[in-house]
C-alpha positions in Angstrom: 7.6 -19.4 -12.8 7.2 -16.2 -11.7 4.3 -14.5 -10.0 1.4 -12.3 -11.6 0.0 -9.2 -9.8 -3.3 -7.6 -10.7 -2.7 -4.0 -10.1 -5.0 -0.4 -10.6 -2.1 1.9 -10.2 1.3 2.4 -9.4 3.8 5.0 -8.4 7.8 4.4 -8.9 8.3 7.5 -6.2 6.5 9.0 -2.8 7.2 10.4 0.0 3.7 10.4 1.9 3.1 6.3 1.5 6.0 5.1 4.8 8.7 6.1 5.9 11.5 7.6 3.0 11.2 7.5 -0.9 8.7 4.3 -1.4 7.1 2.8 -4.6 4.2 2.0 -3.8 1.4 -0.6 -5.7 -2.3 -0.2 -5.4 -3.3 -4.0 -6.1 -6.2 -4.0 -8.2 -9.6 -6.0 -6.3 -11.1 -5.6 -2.5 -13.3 -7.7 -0.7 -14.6 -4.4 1.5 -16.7 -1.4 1.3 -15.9 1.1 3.1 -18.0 3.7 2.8 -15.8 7.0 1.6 -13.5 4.7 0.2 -10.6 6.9 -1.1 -9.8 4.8 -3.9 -13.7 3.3 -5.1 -12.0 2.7 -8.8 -9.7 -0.2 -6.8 -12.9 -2.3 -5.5 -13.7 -4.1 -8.2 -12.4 -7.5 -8.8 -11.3 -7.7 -12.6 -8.2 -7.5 -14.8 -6.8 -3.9 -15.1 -2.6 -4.2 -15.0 -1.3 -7.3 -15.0 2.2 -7.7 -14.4 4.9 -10.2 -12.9 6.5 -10.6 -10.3 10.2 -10.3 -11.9 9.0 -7.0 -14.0 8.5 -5.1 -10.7 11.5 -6.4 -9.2 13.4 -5.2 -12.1 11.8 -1.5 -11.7 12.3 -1.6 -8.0 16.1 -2.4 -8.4 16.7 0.2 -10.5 15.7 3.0 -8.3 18.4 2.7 -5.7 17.1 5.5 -3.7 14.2 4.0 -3.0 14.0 3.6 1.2 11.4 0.4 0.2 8.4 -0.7 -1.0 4.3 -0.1 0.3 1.3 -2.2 -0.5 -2.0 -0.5 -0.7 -5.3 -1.5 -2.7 -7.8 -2.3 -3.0 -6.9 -5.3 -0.4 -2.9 -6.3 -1.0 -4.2 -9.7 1.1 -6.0 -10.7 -1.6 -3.1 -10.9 -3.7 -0.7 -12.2 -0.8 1.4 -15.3 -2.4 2.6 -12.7 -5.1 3.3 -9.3 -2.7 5.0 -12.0 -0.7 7.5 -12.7 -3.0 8.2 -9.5 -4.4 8.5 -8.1 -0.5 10.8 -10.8 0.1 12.8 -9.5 -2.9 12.7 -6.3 -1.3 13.8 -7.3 2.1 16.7 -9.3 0.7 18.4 -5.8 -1.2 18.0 -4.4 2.5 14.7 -2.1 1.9 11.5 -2.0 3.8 7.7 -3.4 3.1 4.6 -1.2 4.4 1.6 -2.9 3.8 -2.0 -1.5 4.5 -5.0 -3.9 4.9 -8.8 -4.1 6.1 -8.0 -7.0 8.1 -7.0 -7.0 11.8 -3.5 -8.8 12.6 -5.5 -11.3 14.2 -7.5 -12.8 11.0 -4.1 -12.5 8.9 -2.5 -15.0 11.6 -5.6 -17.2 11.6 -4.8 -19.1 8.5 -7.8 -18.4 6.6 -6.4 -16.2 4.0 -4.0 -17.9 1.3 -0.7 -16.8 1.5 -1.1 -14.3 4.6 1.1 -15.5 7.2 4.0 -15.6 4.6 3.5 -12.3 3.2 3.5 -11.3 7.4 7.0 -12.5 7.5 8.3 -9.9 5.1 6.1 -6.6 6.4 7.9 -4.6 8.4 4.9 -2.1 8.9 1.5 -3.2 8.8 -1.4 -0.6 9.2 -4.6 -2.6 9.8 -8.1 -2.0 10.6 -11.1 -1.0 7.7 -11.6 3.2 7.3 -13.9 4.2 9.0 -15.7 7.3 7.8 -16.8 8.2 11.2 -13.7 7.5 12.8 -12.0 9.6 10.6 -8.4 11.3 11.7 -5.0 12.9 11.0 -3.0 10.3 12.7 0.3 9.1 10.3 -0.4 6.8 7.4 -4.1 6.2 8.6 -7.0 7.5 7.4 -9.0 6.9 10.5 -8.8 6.4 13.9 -9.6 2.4 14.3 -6.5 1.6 12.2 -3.2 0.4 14.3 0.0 0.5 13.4 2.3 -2.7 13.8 5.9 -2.3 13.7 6.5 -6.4 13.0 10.4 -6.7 12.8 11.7 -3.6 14.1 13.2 -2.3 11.0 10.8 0.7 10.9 10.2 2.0 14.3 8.0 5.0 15.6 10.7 7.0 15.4 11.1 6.9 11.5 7.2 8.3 10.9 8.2 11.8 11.4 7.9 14.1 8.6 6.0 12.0 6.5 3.2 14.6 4.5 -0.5 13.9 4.6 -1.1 14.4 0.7 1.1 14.5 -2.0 -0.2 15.4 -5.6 2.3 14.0 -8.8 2.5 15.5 -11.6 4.2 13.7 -14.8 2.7 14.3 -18.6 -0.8 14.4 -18.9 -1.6 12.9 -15.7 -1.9 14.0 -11.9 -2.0 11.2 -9.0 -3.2 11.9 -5.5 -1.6 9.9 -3.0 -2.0 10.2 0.6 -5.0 10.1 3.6 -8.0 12.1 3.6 -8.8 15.1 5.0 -12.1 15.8 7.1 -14.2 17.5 4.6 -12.1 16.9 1.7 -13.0 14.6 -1.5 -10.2 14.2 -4.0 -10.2 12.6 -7.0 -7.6 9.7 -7.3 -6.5 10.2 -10.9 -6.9 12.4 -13.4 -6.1 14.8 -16.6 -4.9 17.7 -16.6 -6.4 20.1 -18.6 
């Protein structure tokens, strides 16, 4: 039986979420606050999109361009069993898995969060560390300071970060997404209509 993931938002194309073209899933549910928070409308823990497993895997394999795959939330360890399998998927067609988290490394490998240490063995970037308003920075893919990259099986290196954008706005029928890190002095909404 396949997996169900509980996600706010979703993006089948971006270039400013990893290394090349990436879909990328905001998983719906976090278990911080982080003050300034650039997605606030993630945070809460209830139903919003509810999809399998399978139905993203079929999506994901039918964008061959794609360079891979990256996790983002709300908290993707709180829906680890289910990332894990999709990012194996992922891993087995030869793409990459980028996964951000409020956690350090260190509590994912402690074995106190279900499903963790298996959804570790199929990220090949993790970004860890909780924003930090006060800590905030342009370093790539982090939104401040504190958070450390960790390049886990060597298929994405330093190397590959170059050229990614900061911010990247996508527009597609009524609706705009803003995707990307913030910007000292900047507040952006993360969805919206356009008028």
């Amino acid at each position: 039986m396949t997996k169900l993931l509980n996600l706010a938002s979703w993006l089948p194309r971006s270039s400013a979420n990893g290394p090349g073209t990436r879909m990328v899933l905001w998983v719906q549910g976090c278990p911080f606050r982080c003050p300034g928070c650039q997605n606030p409308d993630f945070l809460e823990f209830r139903i919003n999109q509810v999809v399998t497993v399978d139905d993203v895997w079929q999506i994901f394999q039918q964008l061959p361009d794609l360079a891979g795959i990256s996790f983002s939330g709300g908290e993707p360890f709180a829906q680890a069993v289910a990332l894990a399998e999709l990012a194996s998927f992922v891993q087995s067609a030869g793409k990459t898995v980028v996964c951000w988290t409020g956690y350090r490394l260190e509590q994912l490998r402690s074995g106190q969060i279900k499903g963790a240490d298996h959804l570790l063995q199929h990220v090949d970037l993790l970004i860890d560390g909780l924003f930090l308003q006060q800590q905030l920075g342009d370093d790539v893919l982090r939104g401040s300071s504190n958070q450390q990259l960790h390049f886990l099986s060597g298929r994405i290196t330093q190397a590959d970060l170059k050229n990614i954008p900061r911010q990247e706005w996508i527009i597609n029928d009524a609706l705009f997404t803003y995707t990307g890190f913030p910007i000292p002095g900047e507040r952006v909404e993360t969805e919206g209509k356009i008028s």
